[in-house]
DOKE-76794 format. One record per residue (C-alpha): residue number from 1; residue in three letters; x, y, z. Coordinates in pm, whole numbers. Last residue first. Layout:
! DOKE-76794
 num residuo     px     py     pz
 NUM     Ala      X      Y      Z
...
***
This chain:
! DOKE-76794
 num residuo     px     py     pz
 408     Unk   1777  -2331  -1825
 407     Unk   1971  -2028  -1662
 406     Unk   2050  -2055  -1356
 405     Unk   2029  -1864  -1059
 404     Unk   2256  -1828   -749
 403     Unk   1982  -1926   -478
 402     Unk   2077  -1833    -74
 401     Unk   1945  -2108    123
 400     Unk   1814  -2132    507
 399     Unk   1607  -2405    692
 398     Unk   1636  -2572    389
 397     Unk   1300  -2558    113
 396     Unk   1201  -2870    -25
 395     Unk   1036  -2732   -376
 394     Unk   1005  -2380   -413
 393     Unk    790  -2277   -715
 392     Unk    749  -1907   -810
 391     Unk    454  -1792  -1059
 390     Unk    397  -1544  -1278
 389     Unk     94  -1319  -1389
 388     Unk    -31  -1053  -1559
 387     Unk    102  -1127  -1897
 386     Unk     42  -1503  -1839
 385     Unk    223  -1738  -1689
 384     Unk    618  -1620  -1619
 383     Unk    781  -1880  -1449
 382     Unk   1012  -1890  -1208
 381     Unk   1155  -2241  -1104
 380     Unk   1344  -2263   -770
 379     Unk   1493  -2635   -664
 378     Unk   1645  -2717   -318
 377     Unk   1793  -3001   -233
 376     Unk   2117  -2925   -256
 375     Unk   2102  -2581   -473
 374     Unk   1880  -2545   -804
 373     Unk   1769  -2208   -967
 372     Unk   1569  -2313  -1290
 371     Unk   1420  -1992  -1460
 370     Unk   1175  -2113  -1718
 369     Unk   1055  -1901  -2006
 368     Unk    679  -1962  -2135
 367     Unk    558  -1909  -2497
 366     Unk    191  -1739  -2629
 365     Unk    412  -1499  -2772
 364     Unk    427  -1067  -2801
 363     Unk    668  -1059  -2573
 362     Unk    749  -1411  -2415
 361     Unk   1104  -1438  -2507
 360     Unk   1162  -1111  -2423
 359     Unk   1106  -1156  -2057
 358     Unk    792  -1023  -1937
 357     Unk    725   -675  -1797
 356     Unk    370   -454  -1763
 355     Unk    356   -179  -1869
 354     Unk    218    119  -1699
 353     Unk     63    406  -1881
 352     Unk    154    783  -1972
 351     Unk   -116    967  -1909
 350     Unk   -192    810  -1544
 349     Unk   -321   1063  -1348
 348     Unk   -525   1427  -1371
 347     Unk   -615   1493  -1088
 346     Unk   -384   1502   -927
 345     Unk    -51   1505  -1089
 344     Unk     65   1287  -1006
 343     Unk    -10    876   -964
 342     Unk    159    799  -1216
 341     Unk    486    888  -1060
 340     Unk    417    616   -818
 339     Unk    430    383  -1059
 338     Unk    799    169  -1016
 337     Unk    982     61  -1329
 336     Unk    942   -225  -1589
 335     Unk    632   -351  -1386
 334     Unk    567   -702  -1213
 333     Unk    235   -860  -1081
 332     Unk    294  -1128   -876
 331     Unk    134  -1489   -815
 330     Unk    306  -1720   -613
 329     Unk    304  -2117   -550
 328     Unk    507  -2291   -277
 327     Unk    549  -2643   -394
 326     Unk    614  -2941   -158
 325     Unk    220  -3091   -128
 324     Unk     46  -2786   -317
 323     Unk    155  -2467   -118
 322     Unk    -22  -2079   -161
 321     Unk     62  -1738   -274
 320     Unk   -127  -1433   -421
 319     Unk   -151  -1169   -614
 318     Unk    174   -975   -490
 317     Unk    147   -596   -541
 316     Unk    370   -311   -616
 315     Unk    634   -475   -805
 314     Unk    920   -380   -973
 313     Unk   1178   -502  -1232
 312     Unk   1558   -622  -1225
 311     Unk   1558   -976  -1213
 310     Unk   1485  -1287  -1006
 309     Unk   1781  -1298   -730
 308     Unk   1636  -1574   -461
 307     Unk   1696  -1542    -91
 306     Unk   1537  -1832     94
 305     Unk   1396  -1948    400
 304     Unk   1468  -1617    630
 303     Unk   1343  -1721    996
 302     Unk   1040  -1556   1101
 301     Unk    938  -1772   1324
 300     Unk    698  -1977   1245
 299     Unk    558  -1760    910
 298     Unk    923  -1898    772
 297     Unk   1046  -1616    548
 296     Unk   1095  -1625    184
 295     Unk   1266  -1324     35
 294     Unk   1222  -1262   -353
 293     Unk   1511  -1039   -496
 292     Unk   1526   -750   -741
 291     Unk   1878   -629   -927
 290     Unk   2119   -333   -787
 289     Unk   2109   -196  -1216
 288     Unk   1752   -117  -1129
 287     Unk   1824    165   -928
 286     Unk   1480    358   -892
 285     Unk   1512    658   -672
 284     Unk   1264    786   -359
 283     Unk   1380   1071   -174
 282     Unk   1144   1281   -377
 281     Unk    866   1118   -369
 280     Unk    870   1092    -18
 279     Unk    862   1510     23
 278     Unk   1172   1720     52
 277     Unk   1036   2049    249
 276     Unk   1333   2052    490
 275     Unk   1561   1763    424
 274     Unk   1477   1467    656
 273     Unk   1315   1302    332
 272     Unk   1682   1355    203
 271     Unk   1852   1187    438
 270     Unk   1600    881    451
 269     Unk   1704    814     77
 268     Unk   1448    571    -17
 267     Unk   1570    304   -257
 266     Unk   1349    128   -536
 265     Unk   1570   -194   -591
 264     Unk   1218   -414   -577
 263     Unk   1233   -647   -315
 262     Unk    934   -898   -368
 261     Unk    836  -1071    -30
 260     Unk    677  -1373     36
 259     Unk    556  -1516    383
 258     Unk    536  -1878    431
 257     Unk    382  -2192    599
 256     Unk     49  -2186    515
 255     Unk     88  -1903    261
 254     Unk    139  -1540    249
 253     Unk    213  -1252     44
 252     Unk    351   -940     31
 251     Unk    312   -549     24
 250     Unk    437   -180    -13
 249     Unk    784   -217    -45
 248     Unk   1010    106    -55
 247     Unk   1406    -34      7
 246     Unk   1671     76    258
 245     Unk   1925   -134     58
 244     Unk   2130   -493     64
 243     Unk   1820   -594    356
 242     Unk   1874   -751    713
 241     Unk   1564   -936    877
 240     Unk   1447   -789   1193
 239     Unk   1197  -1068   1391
 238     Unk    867   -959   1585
 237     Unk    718  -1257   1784
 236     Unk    391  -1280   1934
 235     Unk    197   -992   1929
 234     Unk   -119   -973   2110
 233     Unk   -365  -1193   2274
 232     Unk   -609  -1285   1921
 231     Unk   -194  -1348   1783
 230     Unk     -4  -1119   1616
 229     Unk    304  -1187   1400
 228     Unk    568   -896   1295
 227     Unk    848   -926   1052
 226     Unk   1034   -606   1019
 225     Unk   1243   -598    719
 224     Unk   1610   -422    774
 223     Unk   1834   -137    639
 222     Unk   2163   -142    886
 221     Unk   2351    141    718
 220     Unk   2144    364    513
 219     Unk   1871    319    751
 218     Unk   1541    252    648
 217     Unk   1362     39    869
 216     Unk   1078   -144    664
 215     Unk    779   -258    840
 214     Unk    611   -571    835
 213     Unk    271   -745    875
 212     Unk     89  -1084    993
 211     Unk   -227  -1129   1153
 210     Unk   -325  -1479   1341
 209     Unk   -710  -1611   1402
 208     Unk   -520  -1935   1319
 207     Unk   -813  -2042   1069
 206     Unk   -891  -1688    928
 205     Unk   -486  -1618    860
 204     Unk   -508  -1258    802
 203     Unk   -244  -1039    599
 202     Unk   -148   -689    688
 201     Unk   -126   -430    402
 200     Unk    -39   -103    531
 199     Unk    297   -120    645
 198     Unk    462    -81    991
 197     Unk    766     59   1087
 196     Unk    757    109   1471
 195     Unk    876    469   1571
 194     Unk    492    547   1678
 193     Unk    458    265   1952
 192     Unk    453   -124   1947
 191     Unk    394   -366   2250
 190     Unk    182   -105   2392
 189     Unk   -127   -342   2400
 188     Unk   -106   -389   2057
 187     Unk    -52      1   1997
 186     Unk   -354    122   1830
 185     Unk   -361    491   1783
 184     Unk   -704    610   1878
 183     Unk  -1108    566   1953
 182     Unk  -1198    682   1601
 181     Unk  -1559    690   1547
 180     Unk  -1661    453   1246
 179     Unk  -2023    414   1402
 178     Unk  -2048     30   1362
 177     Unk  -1702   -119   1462
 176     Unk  -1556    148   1648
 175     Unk  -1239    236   1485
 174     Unk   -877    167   1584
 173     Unk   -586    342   1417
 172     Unk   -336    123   1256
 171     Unk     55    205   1346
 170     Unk    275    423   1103
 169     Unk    470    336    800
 168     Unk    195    330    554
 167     Unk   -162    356    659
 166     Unk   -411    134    852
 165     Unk   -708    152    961
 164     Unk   -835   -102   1238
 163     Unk  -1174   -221   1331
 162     Unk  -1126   -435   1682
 161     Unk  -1297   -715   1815
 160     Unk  -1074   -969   1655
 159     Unk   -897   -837   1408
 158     Unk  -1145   -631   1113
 157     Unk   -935   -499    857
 156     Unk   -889   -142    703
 155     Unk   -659    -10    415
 154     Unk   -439    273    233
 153     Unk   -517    580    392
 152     Unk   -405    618    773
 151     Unk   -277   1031    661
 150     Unk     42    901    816
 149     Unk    285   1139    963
 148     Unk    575   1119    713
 147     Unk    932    997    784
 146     Unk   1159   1002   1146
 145     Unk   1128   1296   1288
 144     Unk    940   1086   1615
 143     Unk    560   1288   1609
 142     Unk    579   1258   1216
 141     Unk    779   1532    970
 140     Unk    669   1865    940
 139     Unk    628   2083    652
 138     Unk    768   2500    704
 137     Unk    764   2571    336
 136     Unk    574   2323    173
 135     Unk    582   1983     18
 134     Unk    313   1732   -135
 133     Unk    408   1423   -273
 132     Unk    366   1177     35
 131     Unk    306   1448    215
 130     Unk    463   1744    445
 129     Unk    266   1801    740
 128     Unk    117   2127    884
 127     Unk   -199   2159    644
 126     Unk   -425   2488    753
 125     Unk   -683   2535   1043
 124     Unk   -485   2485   1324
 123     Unk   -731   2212   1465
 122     Unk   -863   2014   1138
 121     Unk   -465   2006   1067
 120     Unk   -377   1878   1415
 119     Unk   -636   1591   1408
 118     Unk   -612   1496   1066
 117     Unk   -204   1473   1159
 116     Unk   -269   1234   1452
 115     Unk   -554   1057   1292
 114     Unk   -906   1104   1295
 113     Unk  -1021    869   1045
 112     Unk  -1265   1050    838
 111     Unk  -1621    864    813
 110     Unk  -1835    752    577
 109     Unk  -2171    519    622
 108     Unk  -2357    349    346
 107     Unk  -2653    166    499
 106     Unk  -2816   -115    296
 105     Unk  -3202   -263    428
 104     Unk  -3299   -334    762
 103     Unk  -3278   -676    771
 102     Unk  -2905   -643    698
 101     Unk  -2640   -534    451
 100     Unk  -2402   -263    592
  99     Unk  -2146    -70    379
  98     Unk  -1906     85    585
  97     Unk  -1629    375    454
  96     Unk  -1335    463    557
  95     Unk  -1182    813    479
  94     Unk   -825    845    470
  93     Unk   -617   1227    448
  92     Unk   -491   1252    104
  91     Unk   -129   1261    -13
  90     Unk   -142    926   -182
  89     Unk   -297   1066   -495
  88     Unk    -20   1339   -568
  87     Unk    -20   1662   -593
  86     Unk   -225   1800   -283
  85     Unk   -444   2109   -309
  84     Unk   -323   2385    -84
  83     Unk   -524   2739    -33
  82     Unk   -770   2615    228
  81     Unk   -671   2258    245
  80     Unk   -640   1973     36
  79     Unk   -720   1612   -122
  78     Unk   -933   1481    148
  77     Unk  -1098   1163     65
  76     Unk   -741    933     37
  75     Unk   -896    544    114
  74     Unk  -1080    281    314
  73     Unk  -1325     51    272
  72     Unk  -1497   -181    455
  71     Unk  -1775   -429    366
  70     Unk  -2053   -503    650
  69     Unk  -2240   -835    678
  68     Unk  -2524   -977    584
  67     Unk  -2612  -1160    183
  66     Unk  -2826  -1452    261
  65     Unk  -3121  -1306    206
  64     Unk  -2983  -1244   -193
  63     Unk  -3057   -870   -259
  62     Unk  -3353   -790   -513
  61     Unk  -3382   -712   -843
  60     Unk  -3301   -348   -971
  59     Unk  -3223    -11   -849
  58     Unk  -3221   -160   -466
  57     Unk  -3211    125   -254
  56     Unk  -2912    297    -59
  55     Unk  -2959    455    314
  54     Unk  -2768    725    363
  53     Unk  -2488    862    666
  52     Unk  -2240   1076    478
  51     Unk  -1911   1245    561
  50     Unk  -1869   1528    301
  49     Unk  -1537   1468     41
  48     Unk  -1255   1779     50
  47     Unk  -1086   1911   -211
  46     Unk  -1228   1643   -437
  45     Unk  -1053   1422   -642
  44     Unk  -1294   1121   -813
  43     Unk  -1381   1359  -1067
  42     Unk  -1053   1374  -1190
  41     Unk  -1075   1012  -1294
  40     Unk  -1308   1096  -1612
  39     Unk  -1044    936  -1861
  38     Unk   -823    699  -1683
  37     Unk   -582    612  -1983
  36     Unk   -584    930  -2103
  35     Unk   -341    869  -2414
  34     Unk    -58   1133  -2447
  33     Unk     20   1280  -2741
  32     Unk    107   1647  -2645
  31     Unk    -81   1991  -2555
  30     Unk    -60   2036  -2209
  29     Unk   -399   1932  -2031
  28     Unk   -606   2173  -1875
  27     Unk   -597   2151  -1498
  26     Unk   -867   1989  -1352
  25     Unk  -1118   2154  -1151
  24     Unk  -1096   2025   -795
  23     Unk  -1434   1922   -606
  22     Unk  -1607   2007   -350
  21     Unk  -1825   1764   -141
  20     Unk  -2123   1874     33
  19     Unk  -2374   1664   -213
  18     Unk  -2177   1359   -366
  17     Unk  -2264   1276   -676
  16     Unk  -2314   1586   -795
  15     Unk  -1982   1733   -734
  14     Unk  -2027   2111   -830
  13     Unk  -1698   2261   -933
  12     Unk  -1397   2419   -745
  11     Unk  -1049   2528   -880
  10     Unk   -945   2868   -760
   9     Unk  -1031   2781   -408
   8     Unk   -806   2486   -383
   7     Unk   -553   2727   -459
   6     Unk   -245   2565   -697
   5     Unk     88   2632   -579
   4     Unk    205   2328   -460
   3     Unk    631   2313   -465
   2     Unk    685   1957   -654
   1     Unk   1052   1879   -642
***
């Protein structure tokens, strides 16, 4: 378990692409014979980034009239805290960023989300929650004891008239829309509060003006997926769906009439995270002998559509997913093993690498391999495309199937 030790102030360099911002001095490197694969990333870690307010100009060319709008962003900025530098690159508070094309030119502004913990840590002066991968003596856990306080660092969506960041397991926090203040916690008009799981990649349906998300509860007895679906009025339905194990999932997908989840065996032990000091990292465990699943809920309702065994691997993030007359089509990127690890330590990340998996058969070959998983009328095929990607057909789902595959 990762004990920081390092001072922020004994690792400091000029960040000249950012004026205000101070940044960490890398570590040296252990001798061995590892390959950088992200070589010049540790300037991307700074103790602490400055909020900005600039105007950009056009290097080259000109921008296209038709070009207006603003793009969000939102990520870790803050990466420690008088004598703490976080360990790992989810530890860091969230800084969204606007980009603004109009008449007027392009505006860059950044601001800190002022979270809960932000909020409390900017006040006392010092870091008083335990991280993602960062532990101390005396961490806290969130407002309800029940995992992290989010640092709101992962994502940010316009819905509706609101600008909401989001971070794992904790509710969005709302923004205003053009000067990035934060106005607070956003409940859904106290439908949800700050024991609802909630994840940090929400999907939009742009026709339906709908948003979808989940939440995992994870209990060692009763683990469950939260299904939640929000209308422009509110939320509509929220339905528990049981899992085998309290599992970390970061994402899904969704299609017209589906939502798509990849259930990696990568258990969190909530026992330990409630451990004094034990950080996320360290309560997570990867148990690929308990096998991976794809769920297939009905975006409706809810309802669970299908249960389908595919494997043993992980994945972080689906691609994408959508239906051609009967088919439900989805893209996935899948890993031998989970890759948080890579992610630590800052700054220096990912020396090892990440492979990506495909089945034997298609190491190293142009080939395909077919899974065929057929009951009544239902037929799964899985089908690895490409070496970053696969796809899943369903054709003539039931209301509810549990697949036994079958090899072809």
């Amino acid at each position: 378990m990762f004990k920081s030790g390092v001072s922020a102030k004994d690792h400091q360099y000029t960040n000249k692409l950012f004026p205000g911002s101070t940044l960490s001095n890398p570590p040296e490197l252990e001798a061995s014979d590892s390959i950088d694969f992200a070589p010049g990333i540790d300037g991307a870690f700074p103790v602490e980034f400055a909020e900005h307010d600039l105007t950009l100009d056009c290097v080259e060319g000109q921008i296209p009239a038709f070009v207006q709008g603003v793009y969000y962003l939102n990520g870790p900025a803050k990466f420690g805290s008088k004598d703490l530098f976080y360990h790992h690159w989810l530890d860091g508070d969230g800084m969204v960023c606007a980009l603004r094309f109009d008449r007027n030119g392009i505006q860059l502004k950044t601001r800190y989300v002022q979270s809960a913990k932000f909020q409390a840590e900017r006040d006392a002066g010092r870091p008083l929650f335990r991280a993602f991968g960062t532990g101390f003596p005396g961490s806290r856990l969130n407002r309800t004891n029940n995992g992290l306080e989010s640092p709101v660092n992962v994502s940010v969506y316009p819905f509706g008239d609101h600008l909401l960041a989001f971070g794992e397991q904790g509710l969005p926090w709302e923004l205003d829309r053009k000067t990035l203040a934060t106005r607070g916690e956003f409940t859904f008009n106290g439908r949800l509060n700050a024991a609802s799981p909630f994840a940090a990649h929400p999907k939009f349906d742009s026709d339906s003006g709908e948003m979808f998300n989940f939440g995992i509860f994870f209990s060692t007895q009763i683990p469950k997926l939260y299904f939640y679906c929000f209308g422009p009025e509110g939320l509509r339905y929220r339905k528990g769906v049981a899992l085998e194990y309290p599992c970390s999932m970061h994402d899904f997908a969704l299609s017209k009439n589906y939502a798509i989840f990849y259930v990696s065996p990568y258990l969190l032990d909530i026992r330990c995270l409630l451990r004094e000091e034990s950080t996320l990292m360290d309560s997570l465990s990867w148990e690929p002998e308990r096998g991976s699943r794809l769920l297939i809920l009905s975006r409706s309702n809810g309802d669970l559509k299908a249960s389908i065994p595919i494997g043993n691997r992980y994945c972080l993030h689906l691609i994408n997913a959508f239906e051609q007359e009967n088919t439900l089509i989805v893209d996935l990127l899948e890993f031998d093993e989970p890759i948080y690890g890579q992610y630590q330590p800052l700054p220096n990340m990912f020396r090892s690498g990440c492979l990506v998996s495909l089945p034997p058969a298609t190491k190293g070959a142009s080939s395909l391999t077919n899974w065929h998983m057929q009951t009544g009328n239902v037929l799964l095929k899985w089908m690895y495309i490409t070496l970053l990607k696969c796809a899943i057909w369903v054709e003539n789902p039931s209301s509810s199937v549990t697949l036994n595959p079958m090899r072809e």
